[in-house]
MARBAMAR-859298 format. One record per residue (C-alpha): residue number from 1; x, y, z. Coordinates in nm, 3 decimals. Example, Ala and Ser with C-alpha at 12.3 -4.5 7.8 and 13.67 -1.06 7.14 Angstrom:
// MARBAMAR-859298
   pos        px        py        pz
     1     1.230    -0.450     0.780
     2     1.367    -0.106     0.714
This chain:
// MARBAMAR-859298
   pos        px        py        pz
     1     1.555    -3.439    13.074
     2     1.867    -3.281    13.215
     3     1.930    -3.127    13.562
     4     2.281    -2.930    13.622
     5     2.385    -2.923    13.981
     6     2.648    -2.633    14.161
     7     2.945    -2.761    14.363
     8     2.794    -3.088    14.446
     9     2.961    -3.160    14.826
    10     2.974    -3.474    14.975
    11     2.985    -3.386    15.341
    12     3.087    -3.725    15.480
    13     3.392    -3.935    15.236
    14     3.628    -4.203    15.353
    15     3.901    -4.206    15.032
    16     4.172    -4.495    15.297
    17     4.514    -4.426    15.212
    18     4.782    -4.596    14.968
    19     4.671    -4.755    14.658
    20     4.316    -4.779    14.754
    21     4.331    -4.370    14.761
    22     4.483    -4.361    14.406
    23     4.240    -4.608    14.285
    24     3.896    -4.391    14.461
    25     3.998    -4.033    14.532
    26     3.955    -3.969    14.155
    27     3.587    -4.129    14.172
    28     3.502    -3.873    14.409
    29     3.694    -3.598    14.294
    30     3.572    -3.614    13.889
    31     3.188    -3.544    14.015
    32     3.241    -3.393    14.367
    33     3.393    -2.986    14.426
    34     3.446    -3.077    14.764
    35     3.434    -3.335    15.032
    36     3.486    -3.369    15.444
    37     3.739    -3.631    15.448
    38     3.728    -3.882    15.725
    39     4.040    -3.891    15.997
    40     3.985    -4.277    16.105
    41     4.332    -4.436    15.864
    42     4.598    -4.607    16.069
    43     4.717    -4.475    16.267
    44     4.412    -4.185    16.290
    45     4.517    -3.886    16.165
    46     4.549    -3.649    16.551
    47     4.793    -3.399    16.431
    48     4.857    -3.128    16.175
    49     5.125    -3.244    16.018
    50     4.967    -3.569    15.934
    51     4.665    -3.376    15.872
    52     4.866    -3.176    15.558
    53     5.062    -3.496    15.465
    54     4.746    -3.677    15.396
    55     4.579    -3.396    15.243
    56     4.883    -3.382    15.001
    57     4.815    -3.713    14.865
    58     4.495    -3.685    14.813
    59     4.552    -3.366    14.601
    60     4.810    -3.540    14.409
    61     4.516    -3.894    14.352
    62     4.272    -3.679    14.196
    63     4.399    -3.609    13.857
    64     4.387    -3.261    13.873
    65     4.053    -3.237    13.919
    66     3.861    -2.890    14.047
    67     3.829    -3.089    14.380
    68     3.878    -2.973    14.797
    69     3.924    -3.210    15.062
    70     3.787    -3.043    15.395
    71     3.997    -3.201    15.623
    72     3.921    -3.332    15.978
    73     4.094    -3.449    16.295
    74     4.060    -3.749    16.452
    75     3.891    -3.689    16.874
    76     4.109    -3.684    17.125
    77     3.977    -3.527    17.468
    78     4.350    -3.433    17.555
    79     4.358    -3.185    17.252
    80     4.476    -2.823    17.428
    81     4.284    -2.473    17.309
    82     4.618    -2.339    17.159
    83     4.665    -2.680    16.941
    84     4.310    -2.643    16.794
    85     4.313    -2.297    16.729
    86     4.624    -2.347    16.568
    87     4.462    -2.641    16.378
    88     4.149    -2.465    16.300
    89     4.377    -2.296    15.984
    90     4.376    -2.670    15.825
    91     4.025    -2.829    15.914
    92     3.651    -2.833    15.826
    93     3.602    -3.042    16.181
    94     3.674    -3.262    16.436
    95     3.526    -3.655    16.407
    96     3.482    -3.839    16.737
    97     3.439    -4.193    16.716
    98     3.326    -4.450    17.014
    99     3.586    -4.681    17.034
   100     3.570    -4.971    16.891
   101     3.215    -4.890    16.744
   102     3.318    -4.907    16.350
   103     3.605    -4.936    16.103
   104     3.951    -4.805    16.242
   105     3.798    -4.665    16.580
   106     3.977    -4.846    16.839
   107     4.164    -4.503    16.954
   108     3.828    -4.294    16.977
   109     3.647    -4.202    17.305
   110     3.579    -4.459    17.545
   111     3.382    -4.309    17.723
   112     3.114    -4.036    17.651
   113     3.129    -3.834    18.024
   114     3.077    -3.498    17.963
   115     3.297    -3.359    18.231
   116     3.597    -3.543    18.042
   117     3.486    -3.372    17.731
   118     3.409    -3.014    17.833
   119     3.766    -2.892    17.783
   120     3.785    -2.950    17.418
   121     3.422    -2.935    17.344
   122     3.454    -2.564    17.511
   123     3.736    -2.495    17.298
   124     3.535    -2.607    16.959
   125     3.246    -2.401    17.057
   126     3.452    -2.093    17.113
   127     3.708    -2.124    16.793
   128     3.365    -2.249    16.632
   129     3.511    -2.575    16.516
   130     3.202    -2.829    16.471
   131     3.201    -3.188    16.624
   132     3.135    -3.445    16.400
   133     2.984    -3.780    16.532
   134     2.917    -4.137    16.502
   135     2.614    -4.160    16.722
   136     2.649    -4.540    16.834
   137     2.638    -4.765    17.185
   138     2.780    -5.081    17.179
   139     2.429    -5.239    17.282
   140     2.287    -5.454    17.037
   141     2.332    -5.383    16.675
   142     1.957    -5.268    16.583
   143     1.939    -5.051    16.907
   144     2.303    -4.906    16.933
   145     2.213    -4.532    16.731
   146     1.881    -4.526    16.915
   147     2.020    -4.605    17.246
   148     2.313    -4.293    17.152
   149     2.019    -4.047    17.153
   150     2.069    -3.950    17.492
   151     2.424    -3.856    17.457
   152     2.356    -3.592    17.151
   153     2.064    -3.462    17.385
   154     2.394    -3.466    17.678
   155     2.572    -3.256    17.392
   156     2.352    -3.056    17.258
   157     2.235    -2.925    17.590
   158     2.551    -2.861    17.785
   159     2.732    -2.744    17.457
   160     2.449    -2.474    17.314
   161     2.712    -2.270    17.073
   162     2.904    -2.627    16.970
   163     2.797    -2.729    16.630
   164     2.660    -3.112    16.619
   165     2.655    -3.343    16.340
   166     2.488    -3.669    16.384
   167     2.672    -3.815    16.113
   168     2.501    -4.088    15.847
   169     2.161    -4.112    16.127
   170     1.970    -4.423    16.024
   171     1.690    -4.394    16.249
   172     1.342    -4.236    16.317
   173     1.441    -4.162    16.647
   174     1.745    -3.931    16.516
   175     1.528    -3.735    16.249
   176     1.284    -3.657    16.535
   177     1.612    -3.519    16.741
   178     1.675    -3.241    16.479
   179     1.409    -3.042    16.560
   180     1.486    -3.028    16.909
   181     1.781    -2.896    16.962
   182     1.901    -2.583    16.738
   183     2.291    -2.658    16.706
   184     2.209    -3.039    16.609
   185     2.263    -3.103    16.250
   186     2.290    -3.433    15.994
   187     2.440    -3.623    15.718
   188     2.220    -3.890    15.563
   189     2.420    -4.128    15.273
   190     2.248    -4.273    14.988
   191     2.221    -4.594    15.078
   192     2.035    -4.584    15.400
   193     1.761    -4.342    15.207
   194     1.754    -4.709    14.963
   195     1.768    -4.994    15.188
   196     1.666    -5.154    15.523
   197     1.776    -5.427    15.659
   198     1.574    -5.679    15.499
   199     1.790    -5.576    15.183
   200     2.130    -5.649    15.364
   201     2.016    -6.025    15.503
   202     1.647    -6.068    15.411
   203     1.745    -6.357    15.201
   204     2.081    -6.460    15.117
   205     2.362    -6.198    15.287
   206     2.434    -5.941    15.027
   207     2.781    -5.837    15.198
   208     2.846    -5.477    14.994
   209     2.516    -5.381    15.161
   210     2.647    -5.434    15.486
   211     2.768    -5.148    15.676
   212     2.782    -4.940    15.986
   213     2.525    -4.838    16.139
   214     2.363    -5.093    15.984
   215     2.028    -5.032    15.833
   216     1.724    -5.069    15.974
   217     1.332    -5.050    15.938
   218     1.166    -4.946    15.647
   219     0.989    -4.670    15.884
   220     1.370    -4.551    15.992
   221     1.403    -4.540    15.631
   222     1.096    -4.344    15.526
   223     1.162    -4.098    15.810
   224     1.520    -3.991    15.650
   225     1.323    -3.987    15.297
   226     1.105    -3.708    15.416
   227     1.388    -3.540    15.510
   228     1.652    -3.551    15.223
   229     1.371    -3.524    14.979
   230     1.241    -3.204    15.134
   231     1.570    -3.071    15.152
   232     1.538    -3.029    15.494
   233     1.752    -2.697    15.593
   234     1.968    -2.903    15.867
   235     2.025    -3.235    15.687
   236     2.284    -3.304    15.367
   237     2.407    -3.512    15.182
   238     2.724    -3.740    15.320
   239     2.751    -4.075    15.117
   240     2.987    -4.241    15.394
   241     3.107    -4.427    15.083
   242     3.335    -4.662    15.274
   243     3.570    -4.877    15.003
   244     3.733    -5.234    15.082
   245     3.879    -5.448    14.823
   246     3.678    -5.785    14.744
   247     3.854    -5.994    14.962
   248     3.744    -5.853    15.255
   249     3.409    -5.791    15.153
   250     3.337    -6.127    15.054
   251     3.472    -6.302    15.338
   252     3.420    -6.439    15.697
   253     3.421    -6.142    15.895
   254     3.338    -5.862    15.658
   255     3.429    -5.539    15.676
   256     3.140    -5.258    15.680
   257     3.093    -4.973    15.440
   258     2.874    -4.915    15.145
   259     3.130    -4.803    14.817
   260     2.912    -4.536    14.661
   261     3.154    -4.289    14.574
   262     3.096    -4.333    14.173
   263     2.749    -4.352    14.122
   264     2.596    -4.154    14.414
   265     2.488    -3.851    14.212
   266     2.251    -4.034    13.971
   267     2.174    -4.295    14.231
   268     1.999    -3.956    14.384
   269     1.881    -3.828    14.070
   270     1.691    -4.115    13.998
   271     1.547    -4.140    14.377
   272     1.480    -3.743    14.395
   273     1.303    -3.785    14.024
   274     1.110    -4.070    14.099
   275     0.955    -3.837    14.403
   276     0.868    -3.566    14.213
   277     1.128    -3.381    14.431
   278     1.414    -3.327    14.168
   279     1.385    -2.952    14.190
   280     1.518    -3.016    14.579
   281     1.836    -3.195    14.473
   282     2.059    -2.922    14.457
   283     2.018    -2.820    14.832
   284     2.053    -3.160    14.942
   285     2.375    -3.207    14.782
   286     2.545    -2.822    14.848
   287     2.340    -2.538    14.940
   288     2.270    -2.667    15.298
   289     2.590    -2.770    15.340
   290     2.716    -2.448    15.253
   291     2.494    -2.294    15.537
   292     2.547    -2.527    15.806
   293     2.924    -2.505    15.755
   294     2.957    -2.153    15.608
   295     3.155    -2.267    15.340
   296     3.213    -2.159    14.946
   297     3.325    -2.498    14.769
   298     3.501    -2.441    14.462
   299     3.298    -2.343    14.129
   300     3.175    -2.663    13.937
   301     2.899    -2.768    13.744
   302     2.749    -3.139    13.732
   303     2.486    -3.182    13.451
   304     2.317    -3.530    13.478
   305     2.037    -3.657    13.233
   306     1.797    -3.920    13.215
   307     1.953    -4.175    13.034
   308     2.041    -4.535    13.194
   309     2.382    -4.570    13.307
   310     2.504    -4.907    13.376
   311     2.717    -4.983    13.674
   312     3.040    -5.146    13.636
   313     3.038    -5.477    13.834
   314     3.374    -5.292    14.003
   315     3.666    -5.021    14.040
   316     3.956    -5.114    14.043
   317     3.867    -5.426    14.245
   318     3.616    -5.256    14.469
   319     3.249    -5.294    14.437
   320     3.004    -5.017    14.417
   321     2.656    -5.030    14.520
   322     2.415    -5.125    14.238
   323     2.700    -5.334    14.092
   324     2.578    -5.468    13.724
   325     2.234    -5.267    13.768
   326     2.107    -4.981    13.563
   327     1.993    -4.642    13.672
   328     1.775    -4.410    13.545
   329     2.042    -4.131    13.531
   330     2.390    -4.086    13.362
   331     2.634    -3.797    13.393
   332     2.653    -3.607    13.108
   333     2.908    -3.323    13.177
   334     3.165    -3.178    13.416
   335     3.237    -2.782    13.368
């Protein structure tokens, strides 16, 4: 059994910078046409020129590859209407980030008033720039994306023509949201449509499980299932693959993110195949993408069959998820 699949996009991709770029941007970019890269390196990337610098290197790590990183810029609610229409040229988006709330945040919005947004959020829903979000409180860790509910509904209502994405939404509470509001929209990554919690410290910690927002109940989990598997028009596919090297994985204090990068697209072959949904695969990965951001990704064609693929133990010194398992599904071909 085979199934070929158009300009797979992956609508939500941290690559880092430096050596851990050279080492994963290739990962990506063999299997991927396109990606929206993540803003939040250090420093954040706020301006165009760093914007096109980065965006540069990341060409130049992905072996020539028929790949596009959709670039984004990092929040800031002092960004003028001249500066982003300007900017608009270069990026896909604009990621805000509460500060503090996850990796390489601490210069994102402290606070989420809308009256100290409404400048800038104007200004995106004019140039028609979407607003990219990690939908998080700082309450307690199970609670925080539930709790952040209230502040998409802030959004969504005051903002009517600003395009929302509720970036990597873990909860049942955020797949209800979608069909409330008609300029909400969502990423949902691979592993939260695999795991709950129970899988990350049910019994001993399994530290490359952990990540942010964390997972949660199996019913959170279920409820983001019926929605990637039915290909729901206003959800796709962003694997938040988040890389760290070992050492800070497996180590007091470790560092969030879920490396999926390399193995996402059977990963979700074998999931979509196992629920008699295969046929569906191809919109979740890049035809609703396409339509929510009105974008043509560059021509490429992924053909995957069933055969078991075995999943290096690491790359490059970075773990991926399923390390040393087997999947169902290999990649066969890249045209």
């Amino acid at each position: 059994m085979t199934i070929t699949l158009n300009s797979p996009l992956d609508m939500h991709l941290h690559l880092r910078d430096g050596e851990m770029l050279k080492t994963v941007a290739p990962l990506s970019s063999h299997s991927f046409a396109g990606a929206i890269i993540m803003p939040n390196l250090v420093p954040p990337i706020t301006s165009i020129e760093a914007l096109l610098e980065y965006k540069s290197r990341i060409l130049s790590s992905t072996c020539r590859d028929r790949f596009e990183p959709l670039m984004t810029l990092f929040f800031r609610d002092d960004y003028s209407y001249e500066f982003l229409k300007e900017a608009k040229k270069e990026i896909s988006a604009l990621k805000l980030y509460p500060s503090g709330i996850t990796t390489n945040s601490e210069g994102g919005v402290s606070s989420m008033d809308i009256e100290g947004l409404r400048d800038v959020f104007e200004a995106m829903s004019e140039l028609e720039i979407p607003l990219l979000v990690h939908g998080e409180t700082n309450g307690f860790v199970m609670d925080r994306e539930k709790e952040f509910v209230s502040v998409y509904e802030q959004f969504a209502k005051n903002f009517p023509r600003l395009k929302i994405v509720m970036e990597h939404i873990t909860t049942k509470e955020s797949a209800e949201l979608l069909g409330r509001y008609e300029n909400l929209y969502a990423t949902i990554t691979l592993h939260h449509l695999y795991i709950t919690l129970d899988d990350v410290a049910g019994g001993l910690l399994r530290p490359h499980l952990f990540c942010k927002p964390i997972a949660k109940r199996a019913e959170d989990r279920d409820a983001l299932l019926d929605l990637a598997l039915s290909a729901h028009p206003k959800v796709m596919f962003g694997s938040d693959s988040a890389p760290h090297p070992i050492d800070k994985k497996e180590s007091c204090g470790c560092a969030a993110g879920v490396f999926t990068a390399p193995i996402a697209l059977q990963a979700l072959a074998s999931l979509f195949e196992k629920n008699d949904n295969l046929q569906n695969l191809q919109a979740f990965v890049s035809e609703n993408a396409r339509e929510i951001y009105g974008c043509e990704p560059l021509s490429k064609e992924v053909t995957l069959e069933k055969t078991p693929f075995l999943v290096p133990d690491s790359y490059g010194g970075v773990v991926p998820m399923f390390a040393g398992e087997e999947l169902d599904w290999s990649i066969k071909s890249v045209s």
